[in-house]
TORBALUM-910845 format. One line per field, with one value per residue: residue number from 0; residue in one letter; x negated, y, z negated of N, C-alpha, C in turn. Coordinates in pm, whole numbers, plus 50000, padded with zeros to 5 digits. Layout:
REM residues N
num: [NUM:...] .
residu: [a:...] .
nx: [X:...] .
ny: [Y:...] .
nz: [Z:...] .
cax: [X:...] .
cay: [Y:...] .
caz: [Z:...] .
cx: [X:...] .
cy: [Y:...] .
cz: [Z:...] .
***
This chain:
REM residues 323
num: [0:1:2:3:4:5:6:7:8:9:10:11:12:13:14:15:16:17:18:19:20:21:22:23:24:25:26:27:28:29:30:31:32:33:34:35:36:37:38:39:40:41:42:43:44:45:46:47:48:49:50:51:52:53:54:55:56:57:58:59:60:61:62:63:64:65:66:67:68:69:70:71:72:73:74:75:76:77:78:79:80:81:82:83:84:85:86:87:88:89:90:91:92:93:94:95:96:97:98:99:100:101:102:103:104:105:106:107:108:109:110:111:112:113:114:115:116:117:118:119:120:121:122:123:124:125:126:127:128:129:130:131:132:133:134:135:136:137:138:139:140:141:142:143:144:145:146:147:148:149:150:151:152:153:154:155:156:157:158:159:160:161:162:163:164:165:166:167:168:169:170:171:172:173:174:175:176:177:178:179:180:181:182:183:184:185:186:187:188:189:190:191:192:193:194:195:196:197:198:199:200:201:202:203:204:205:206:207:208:209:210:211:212:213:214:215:216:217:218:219:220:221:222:223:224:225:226:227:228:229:230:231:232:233:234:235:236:237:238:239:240:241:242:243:244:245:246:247:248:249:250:251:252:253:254:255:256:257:258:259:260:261:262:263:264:265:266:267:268:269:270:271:272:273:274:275:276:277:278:279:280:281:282:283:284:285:286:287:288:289:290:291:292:293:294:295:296:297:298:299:300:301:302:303:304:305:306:307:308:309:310:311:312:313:314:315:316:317:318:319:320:321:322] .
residu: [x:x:x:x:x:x:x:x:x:x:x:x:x:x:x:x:x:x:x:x:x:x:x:x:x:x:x:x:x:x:x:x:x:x:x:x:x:x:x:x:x:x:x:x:x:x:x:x:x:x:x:x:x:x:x:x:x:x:x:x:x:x:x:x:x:x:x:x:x:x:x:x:x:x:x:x:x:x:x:x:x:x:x:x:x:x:x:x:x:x:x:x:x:x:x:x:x:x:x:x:x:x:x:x:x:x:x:x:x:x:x:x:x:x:x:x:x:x:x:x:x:x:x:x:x:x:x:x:x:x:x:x:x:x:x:x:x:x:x:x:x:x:x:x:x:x:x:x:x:x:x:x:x:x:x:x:x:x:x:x:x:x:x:x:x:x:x:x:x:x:x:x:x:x:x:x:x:x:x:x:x:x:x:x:x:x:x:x:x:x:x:x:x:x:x:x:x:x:x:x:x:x:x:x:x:x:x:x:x:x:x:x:x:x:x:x:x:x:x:x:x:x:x:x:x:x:x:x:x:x:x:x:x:x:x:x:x:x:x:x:x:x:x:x:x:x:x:x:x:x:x:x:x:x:x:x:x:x:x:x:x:x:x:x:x:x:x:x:x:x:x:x:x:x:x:x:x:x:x:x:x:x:x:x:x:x:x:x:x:x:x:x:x:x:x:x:x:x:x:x:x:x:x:x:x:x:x:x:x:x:x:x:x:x:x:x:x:x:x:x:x:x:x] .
nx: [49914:49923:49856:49940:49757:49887:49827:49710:49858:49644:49552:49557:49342:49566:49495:49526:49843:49811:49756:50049:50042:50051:49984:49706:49603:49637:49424:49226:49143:49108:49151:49381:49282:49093:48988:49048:49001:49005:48744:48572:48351:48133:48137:47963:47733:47555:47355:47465:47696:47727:47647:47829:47990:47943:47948:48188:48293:48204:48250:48543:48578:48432:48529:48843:48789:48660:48877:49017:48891:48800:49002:49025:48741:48740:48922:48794:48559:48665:48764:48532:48445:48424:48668:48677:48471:48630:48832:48695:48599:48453:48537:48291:48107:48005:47995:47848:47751:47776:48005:48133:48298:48525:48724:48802:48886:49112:49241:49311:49460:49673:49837:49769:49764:49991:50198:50040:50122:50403:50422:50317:50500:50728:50705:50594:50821:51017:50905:50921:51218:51252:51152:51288:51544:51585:51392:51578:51782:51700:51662:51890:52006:51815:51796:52034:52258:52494:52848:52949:52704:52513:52661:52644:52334:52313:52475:52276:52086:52125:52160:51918:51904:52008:51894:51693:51742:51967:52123:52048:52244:52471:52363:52215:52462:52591:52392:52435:52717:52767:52956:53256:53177:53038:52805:52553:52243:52019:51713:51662:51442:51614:51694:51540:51473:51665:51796:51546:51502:51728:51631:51714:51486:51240:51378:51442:51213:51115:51288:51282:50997:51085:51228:51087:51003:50935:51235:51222:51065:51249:51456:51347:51261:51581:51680:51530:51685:51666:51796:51909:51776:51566:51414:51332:51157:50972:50885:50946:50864:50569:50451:50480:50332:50165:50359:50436:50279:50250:50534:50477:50343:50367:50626:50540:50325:50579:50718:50524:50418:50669:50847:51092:51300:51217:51205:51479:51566:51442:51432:51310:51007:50817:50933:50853:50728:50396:50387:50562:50529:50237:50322:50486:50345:50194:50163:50034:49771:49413:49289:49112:49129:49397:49334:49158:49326:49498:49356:49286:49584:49605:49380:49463:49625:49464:49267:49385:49490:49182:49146:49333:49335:49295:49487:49700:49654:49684:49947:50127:50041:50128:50317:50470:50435:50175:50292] .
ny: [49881:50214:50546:50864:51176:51470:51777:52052:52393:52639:52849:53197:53448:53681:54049:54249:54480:54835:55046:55249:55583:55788:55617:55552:55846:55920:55689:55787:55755:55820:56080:56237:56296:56473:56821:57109:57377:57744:57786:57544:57263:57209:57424:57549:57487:57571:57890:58096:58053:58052:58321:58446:58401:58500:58765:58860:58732:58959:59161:59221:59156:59374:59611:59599:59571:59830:59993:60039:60060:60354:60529:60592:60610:60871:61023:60991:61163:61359:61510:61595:61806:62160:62393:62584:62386:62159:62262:62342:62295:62097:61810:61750:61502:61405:61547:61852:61914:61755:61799:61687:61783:61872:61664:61633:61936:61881:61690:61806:62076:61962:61824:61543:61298:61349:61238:61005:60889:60826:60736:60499:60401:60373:60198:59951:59884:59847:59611:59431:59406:59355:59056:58955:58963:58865:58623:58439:58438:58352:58122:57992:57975:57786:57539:57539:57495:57635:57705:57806:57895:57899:58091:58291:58345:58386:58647:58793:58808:58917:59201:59283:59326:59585:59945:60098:60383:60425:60330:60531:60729:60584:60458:60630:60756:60591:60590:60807:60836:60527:60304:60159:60236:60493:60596:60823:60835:60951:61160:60947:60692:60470:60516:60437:60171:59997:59980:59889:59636:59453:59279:59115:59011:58918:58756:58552:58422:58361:58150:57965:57887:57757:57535:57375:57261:56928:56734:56574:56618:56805:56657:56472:56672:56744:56450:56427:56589:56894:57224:57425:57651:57629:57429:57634:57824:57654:57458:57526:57827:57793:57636:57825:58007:58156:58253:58440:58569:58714:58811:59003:59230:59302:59434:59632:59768:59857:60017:60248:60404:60493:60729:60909:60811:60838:61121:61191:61095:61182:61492:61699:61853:61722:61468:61363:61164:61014:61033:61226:61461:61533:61592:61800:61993:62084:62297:62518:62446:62425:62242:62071:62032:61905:61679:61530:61478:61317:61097:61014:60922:60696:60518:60351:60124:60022:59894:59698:59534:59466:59351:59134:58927:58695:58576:58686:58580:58322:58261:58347:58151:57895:57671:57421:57126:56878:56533] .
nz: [50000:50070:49999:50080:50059:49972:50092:49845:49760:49819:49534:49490:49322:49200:49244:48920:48846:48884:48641:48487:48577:48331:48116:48196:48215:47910:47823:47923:48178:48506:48746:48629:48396:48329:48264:48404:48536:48625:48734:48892:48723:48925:49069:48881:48844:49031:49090:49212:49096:48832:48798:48943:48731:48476:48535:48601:48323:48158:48241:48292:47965:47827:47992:47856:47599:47588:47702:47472:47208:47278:47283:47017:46925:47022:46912:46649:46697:46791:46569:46421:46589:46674:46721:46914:47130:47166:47344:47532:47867:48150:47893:47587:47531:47303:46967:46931:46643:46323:46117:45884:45643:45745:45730:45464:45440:45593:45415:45228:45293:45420:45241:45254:45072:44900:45087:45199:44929:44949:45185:45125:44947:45076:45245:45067:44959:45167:45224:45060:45034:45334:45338:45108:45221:45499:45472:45302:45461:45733:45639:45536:45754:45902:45749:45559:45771:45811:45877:46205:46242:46406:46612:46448:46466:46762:46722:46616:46710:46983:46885:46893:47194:47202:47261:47046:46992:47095:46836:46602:46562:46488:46248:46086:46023:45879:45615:45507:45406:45289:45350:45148:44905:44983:44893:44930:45071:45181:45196:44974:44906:44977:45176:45386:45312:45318:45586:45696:45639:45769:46020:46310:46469:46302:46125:46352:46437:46119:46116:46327:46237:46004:46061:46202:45988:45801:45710:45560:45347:45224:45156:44933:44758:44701:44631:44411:44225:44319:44316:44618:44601:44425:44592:44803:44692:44571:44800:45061:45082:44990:45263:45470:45449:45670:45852:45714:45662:45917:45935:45720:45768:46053:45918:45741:45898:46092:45933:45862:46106:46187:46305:46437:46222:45972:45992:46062:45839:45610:45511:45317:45213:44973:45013:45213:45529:45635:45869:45966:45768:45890:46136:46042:45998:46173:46338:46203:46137:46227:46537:46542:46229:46220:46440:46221:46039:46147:46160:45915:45868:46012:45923:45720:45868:46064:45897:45743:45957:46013:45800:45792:45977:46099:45946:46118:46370:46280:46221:46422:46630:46464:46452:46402:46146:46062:46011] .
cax: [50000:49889:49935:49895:49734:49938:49747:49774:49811:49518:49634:49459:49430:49611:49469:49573:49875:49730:49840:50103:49976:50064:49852:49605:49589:49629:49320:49108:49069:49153:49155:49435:49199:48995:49031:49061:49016:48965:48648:48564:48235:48080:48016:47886:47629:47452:47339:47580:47857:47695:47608:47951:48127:47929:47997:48350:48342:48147:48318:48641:48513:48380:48660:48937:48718:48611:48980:49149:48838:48771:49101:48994:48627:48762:48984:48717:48512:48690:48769:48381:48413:48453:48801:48658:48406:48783:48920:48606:48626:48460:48502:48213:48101:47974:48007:47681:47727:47839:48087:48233:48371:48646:48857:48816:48961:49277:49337:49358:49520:49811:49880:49761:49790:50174:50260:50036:50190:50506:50481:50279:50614:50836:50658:50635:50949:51068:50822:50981:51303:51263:51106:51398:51660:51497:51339:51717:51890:51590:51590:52011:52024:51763:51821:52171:52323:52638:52943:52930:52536:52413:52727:52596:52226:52301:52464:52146:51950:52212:52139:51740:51894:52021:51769:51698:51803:52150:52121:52039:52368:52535:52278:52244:52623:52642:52337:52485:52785:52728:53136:53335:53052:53046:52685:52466:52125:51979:51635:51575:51383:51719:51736:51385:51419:51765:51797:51436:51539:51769:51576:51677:51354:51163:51477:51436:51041:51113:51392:51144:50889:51117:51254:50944:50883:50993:51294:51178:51001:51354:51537:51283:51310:51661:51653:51464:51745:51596:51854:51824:51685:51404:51355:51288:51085:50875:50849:50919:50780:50446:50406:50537:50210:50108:50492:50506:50220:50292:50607:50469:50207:50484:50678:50458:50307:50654:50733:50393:50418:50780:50849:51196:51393:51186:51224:51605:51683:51372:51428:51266:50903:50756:50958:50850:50605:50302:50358:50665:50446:50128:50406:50560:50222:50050:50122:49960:49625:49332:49351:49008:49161:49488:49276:49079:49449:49556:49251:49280:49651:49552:49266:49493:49684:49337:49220:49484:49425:49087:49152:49445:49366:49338:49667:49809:49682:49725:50093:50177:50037:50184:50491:50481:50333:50132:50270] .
cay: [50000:50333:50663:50983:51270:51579:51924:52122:52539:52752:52982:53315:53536:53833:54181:54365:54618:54991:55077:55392:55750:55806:55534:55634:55978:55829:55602:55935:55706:55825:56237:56334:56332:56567:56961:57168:57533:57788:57745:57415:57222:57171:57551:57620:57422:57666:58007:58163:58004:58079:58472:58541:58364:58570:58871:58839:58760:59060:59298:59224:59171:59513:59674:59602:59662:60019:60100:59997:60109:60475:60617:60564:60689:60967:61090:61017:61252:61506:61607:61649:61881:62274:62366:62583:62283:62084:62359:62339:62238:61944:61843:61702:61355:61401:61672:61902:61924:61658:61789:61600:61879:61919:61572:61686:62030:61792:61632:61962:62169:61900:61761:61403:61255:61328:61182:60866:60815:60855:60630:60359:60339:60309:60031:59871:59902:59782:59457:59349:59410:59242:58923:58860:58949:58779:58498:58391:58456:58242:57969:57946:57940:57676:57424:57509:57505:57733:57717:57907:57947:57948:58207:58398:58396:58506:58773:58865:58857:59007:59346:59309:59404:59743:60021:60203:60550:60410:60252:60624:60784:60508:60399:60777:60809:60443:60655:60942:60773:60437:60251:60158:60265:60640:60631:60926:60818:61060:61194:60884:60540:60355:60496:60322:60071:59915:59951:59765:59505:59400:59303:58988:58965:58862:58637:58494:58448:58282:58029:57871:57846:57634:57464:57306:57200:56865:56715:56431:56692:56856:56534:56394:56724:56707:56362:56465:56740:57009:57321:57460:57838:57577:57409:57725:57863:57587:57358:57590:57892:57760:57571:57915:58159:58202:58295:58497:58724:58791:58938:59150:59282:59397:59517:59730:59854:59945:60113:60290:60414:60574:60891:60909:60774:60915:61283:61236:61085:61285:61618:61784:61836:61647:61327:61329:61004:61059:61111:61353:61603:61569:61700:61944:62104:62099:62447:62604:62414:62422:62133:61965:61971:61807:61529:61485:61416:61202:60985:60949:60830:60569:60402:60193:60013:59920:59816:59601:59444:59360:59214:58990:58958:58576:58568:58748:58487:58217:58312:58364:58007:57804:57630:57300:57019:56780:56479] .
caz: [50000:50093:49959:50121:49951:50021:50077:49772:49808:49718:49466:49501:49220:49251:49131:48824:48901:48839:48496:48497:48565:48143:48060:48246:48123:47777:47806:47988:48286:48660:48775:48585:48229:48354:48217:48492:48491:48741:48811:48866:48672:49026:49132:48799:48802:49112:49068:49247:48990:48683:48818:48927:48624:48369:48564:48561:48216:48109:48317:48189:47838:47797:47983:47770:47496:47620:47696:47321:47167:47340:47196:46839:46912:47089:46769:46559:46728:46825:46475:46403:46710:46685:46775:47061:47159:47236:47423:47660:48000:48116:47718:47530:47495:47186:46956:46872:46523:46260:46060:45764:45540:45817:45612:45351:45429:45593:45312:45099:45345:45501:45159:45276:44916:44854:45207:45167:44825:44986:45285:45085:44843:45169:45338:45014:44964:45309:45281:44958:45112:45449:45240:45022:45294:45574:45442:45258:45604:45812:45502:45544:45928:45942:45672:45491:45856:45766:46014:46316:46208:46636:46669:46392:46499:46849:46736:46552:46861:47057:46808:47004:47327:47173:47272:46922:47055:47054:46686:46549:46545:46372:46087:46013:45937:45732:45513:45458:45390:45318:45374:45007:44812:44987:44879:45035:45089:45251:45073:44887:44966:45045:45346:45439:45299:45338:45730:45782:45588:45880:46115:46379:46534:46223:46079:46428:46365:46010:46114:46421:46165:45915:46168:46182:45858:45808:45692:45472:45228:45142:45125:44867:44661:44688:44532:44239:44181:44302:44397:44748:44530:44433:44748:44887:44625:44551:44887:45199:45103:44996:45376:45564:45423:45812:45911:45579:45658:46002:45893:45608:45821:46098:45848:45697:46044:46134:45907:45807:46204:46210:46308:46399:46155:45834:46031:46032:45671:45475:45538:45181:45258:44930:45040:45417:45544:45658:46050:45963:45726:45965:46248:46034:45930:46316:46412:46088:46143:46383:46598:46431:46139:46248:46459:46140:45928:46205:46151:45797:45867:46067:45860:45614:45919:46109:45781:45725:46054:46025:45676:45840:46169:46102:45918:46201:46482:46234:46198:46592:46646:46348:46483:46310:46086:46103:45935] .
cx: [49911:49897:49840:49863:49801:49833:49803:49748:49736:49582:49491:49514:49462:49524:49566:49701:49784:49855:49923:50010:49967:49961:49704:49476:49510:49488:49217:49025:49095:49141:49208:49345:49090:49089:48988:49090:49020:48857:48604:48384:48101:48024:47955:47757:47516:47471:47411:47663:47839:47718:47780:48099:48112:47948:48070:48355:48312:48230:48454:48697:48538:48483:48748:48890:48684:48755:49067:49058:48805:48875:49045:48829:48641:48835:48886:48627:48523:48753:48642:48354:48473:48605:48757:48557:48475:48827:48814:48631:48503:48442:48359:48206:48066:47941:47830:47688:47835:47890:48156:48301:48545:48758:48915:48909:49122:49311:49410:49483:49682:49911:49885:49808:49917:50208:50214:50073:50337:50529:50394:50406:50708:50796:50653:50741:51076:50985:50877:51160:51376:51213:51217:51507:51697:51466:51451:51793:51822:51611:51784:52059:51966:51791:51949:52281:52477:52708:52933:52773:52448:52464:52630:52399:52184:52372:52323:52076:51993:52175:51958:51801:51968:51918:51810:51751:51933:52207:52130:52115:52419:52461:52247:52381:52623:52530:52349:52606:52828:52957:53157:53242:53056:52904:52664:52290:51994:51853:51611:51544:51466:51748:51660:51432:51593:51822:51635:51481:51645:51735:51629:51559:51286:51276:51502:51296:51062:51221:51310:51055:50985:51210:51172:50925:50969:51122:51293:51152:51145:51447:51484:51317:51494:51761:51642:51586:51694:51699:51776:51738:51567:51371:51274:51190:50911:50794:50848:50840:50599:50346:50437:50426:50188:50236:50515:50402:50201:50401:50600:50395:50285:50590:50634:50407:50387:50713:50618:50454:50551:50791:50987:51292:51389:51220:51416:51711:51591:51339:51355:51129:50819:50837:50937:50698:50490:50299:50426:50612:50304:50210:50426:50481:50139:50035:50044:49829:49542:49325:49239:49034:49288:49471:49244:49141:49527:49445:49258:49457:49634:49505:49354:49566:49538:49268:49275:49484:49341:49089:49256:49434:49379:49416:49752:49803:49717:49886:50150:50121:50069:50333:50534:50367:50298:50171:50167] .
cy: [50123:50422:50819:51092:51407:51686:51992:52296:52553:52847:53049:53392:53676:53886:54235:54457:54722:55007:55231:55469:55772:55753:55571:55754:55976:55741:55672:55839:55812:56000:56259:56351:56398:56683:57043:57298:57621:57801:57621:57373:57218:57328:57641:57596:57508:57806:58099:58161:58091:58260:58526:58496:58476:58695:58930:58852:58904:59162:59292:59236:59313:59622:59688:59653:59807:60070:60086:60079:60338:60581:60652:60659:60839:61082:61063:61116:61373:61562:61667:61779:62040:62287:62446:62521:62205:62159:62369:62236:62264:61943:61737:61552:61332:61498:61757:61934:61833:61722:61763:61678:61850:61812:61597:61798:61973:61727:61752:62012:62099:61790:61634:61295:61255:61275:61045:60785:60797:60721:60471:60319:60288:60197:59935:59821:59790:59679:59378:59293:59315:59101:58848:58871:58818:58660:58392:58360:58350:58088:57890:57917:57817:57544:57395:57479:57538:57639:57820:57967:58004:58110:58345:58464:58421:58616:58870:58954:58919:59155:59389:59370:59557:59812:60068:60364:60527:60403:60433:60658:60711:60493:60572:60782:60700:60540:60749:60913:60617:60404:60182:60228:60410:60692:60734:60896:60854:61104:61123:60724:60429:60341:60445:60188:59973:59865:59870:59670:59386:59367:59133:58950:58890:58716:58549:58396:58310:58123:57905:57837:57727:57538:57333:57224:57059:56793:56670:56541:56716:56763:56475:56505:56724:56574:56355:56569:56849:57117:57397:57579:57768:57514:57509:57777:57776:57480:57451:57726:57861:57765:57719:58025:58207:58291:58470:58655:58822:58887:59037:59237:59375:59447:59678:59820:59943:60088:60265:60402:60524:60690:60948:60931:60858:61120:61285:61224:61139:61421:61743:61685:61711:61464:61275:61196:61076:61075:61217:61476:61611:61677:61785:62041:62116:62224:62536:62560:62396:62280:62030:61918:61883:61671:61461:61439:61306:61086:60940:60888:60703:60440:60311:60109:59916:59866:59698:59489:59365:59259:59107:58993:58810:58553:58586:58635:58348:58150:58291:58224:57869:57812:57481:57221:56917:56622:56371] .
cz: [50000:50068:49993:50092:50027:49979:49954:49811:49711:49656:49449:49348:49259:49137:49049:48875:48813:48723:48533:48527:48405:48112:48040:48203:47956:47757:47838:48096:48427:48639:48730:48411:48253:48317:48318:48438:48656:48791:48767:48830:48780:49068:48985:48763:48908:49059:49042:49142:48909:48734:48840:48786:48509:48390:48537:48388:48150:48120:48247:47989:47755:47867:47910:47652:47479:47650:47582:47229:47163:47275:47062:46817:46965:46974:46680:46571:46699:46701:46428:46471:46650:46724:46965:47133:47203:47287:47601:47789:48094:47925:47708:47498:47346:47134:46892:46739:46450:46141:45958:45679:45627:45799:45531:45349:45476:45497:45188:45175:45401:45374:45177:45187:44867:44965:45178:45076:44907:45103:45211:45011:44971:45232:45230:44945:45032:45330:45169:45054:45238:45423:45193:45145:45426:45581:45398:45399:45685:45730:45529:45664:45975:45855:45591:45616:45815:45912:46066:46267:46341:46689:46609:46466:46615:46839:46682:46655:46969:46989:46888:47161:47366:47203:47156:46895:47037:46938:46623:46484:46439:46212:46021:45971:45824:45639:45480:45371:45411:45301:45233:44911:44827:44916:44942:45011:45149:45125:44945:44950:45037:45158:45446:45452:45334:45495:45789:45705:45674:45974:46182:46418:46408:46140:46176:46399:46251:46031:46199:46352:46030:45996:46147:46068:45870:45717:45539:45307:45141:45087:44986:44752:44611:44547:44370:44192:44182:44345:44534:44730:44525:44520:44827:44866:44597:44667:45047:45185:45095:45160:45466:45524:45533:45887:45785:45598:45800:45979:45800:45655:45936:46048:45789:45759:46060:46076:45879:45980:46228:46205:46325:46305:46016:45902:45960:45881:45524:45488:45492:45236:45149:44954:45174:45363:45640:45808:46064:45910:45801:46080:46241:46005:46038:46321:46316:46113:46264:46419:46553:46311:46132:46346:46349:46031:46045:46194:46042:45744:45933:46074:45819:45715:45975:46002:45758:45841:46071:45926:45690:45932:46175:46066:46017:46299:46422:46251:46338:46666:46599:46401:46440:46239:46092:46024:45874] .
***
C-alpha cells in the first residue's frame, strides 16, 4: 500500500502592521516626535542660520525693550531737565545738569504725601473688597453650582462688553444715592471701594482656576465634616495663591491708575487720589516739577511688578493640578 505525500503550503511570515500614528508619537518614534519650530535644526547648523537667527533675535529683543523702556527713561529725565531745556527744539537727550532737589520740591509743593496716603487706603481698600466678594462669587459658581449658575455667570461677562463711558452715569447716581438705603457716598472710600469690588472679569479668572482643582479633595473634606466656609478657607484657597495674586495685583493697579472715576466721586481736594491732585495742581507748577511728581506716582506700581512679576506669570499660567 502506498501513500502519497501531499505538498504542504509555505507559510510566509507576514510583517508587523505599523503601530497607530498616537502610538507612535507616544513612543517618540516616526516624524511626528520631532519639535518643530520655525527654523528648522538643519539651517542652524550653517553660518548663515546661526547669523540670521541671532540677528532676528537681537533685533527684536532690544526693540521692544527700547520701546517699553524709553517712556520711563524719558520721564525720568526730563524732570532732571530745566523747564526751558524741555521747551527746546530738537529736545535734549540728556539733560546738562543733574538735578535732584527738583522731587523733592514735588513732593512739598503738589502735596504728594496726602494723595499717596489717600490712594494707598483706596486700593487697599478695593483689594480686600474684591477678595472677599470675588473669591465667594468664583468659589459658589464653581463648586456650590447654584441654579441658573451658567445664566448667572453670563450675565457677568455680558457686563465686559459694556464700554466704561456708558457705566459712569449710572454707578455715579447708585453713589450718590445708593437705592433703599439712600446712602450718599460721594467723598468717602465707599465709593472706591464698593464699585471695584464688582468686577466679572476677575470672578471669571477665579472660577477657571477652581474649576481646576480637583474634586476628590472637597469630597474627602466634606466627609470629615468640613462646612463649605471651611472648605474654602482651608483647602481651596491655600491651592489658588497664583490665581489669588494675579487678582490682587490687578486690583490694586486698577485702581492705583484711575483717573476718572476718583475725579467724579472725590471732589474735596484732601480726599483726591493721586492722579486727580497731580491733575488738579498741573497748571500752578513748572512742568519739571510736575514730570518729577508724575514719576514718584508711578514708582510703587513698577515696584510692585518687579516684586511679583513671577506671581503674575505664575498666576496667568496656573490652570490645573497635577494629581
Amino acid at each position: 500500500m502506498t501513500t502519497t505525500l501531499q505538498p504542504q503550503p509555505v507559510l510566509q511570515a507576514t510583517p508587523p502592521a505599523p503601530a497607530p500614528r498616537s502610538t507612535r508619537k507616544k513612543n517618540g518614534k516616526g516624524r511626528g516626535a520631532e519639535t518643530r519650530g520655525l527654523v528648522s535644526p538643519l539651517s542652524l547648523r550653517s553660518w548663515r542660520g546661526k547669523l540670521t537667527y541671532w540677528t532676528v533675535l537681537v533685533v527684536v529683543v532690544v526693540g521692544f525693550t527700547v520701546a517699553f523702556v524709553f517712556p520711563l527713561y524719558w520721564m525720568v529725565t526730563g524732570a532732571l531737565k530745566s523747564p526751558d531745556e524741555l521747551a527746546q527744539i530738537p529736545p535734549s537727550f540728556f539733560p546738562k545738569e543733574y538735578d535732584f532737589g527738583v522731587y523733592q520740591e514735588a513732593w512739598n509743593q503738589l502735596q504728594l504725601g496726602v494723595f499717596l496716603r489717600n490712594t494707598a487706603l483706596y486700593a487697599g481698600g478695593a483689594w480686600l473688597f474684591t477678595l472677599a466678594v470675588d473669591v465667594t462669587a468664583a468659589y459658589a459658581l464653581s463648586k456650590l453650582r447654584p441654579f441658573f449658575g451658567k445664566l448667572i455667570l453670563g450675565l457677568m461677562l455680558a457686563t465686559l462688553m459694556i464700554p466704561p463711558m456708558v457705566l459712569l452715569l449710572p454707578t455715579y447716581l447708585v453713589a450718590k444715592d445708593v437705592p433703599l438705603f439712600h446712602w450718599n457716598l460721594l467723598n468717602t472710600p465707599w465709593a472706591i471701594w464698593l464699585p471695584a469690588a464688582a468686577n466679572g472679569f476677575f470672578i471669571f479668572l477665579l472660577k477657571r482656576f477652581f474649576d481646576s482643582i480637583p474634586r476628590e479633595l472637597l469630597e474627602a473634606a466634606e466627609i470629615d465634616g468640613a462646612s463649605p466656609l471651611r472648605i474654602l478657607w482651608s483647602i481651596v484657597l491655600p491651592v489658588s495663591r497664583p490665581i489669588l495674586g494675579v487678582v490682587s495685583i490687578l486690583s490694586v493697579v486698577t485702581v492705583w491708575k484711575d483717573f476718572v472715576w476718583p475725579l467724579l466721586v472725590l471732589p474735596e481736594t484732601d480726599k483726591m487720589s493721586i492722579s486727580v491732585g497731580i491733575a488738579s495742581l498741573s497748571a500752578q507748577m513748572p512742568q519739571n516739577v510736575l514730570i518729577a511728581a508724575l514719576v514718584i506716582a508711578s514708582l510703587p506700581t513698577i515696584l510692585v511688578f518687579f516684586v511679583f512679576q513671577r506671581s503674575i506669570m505664575a498666576g496667568l499660567t496656573a490652570g490645573s493640578l497635577k494629581g
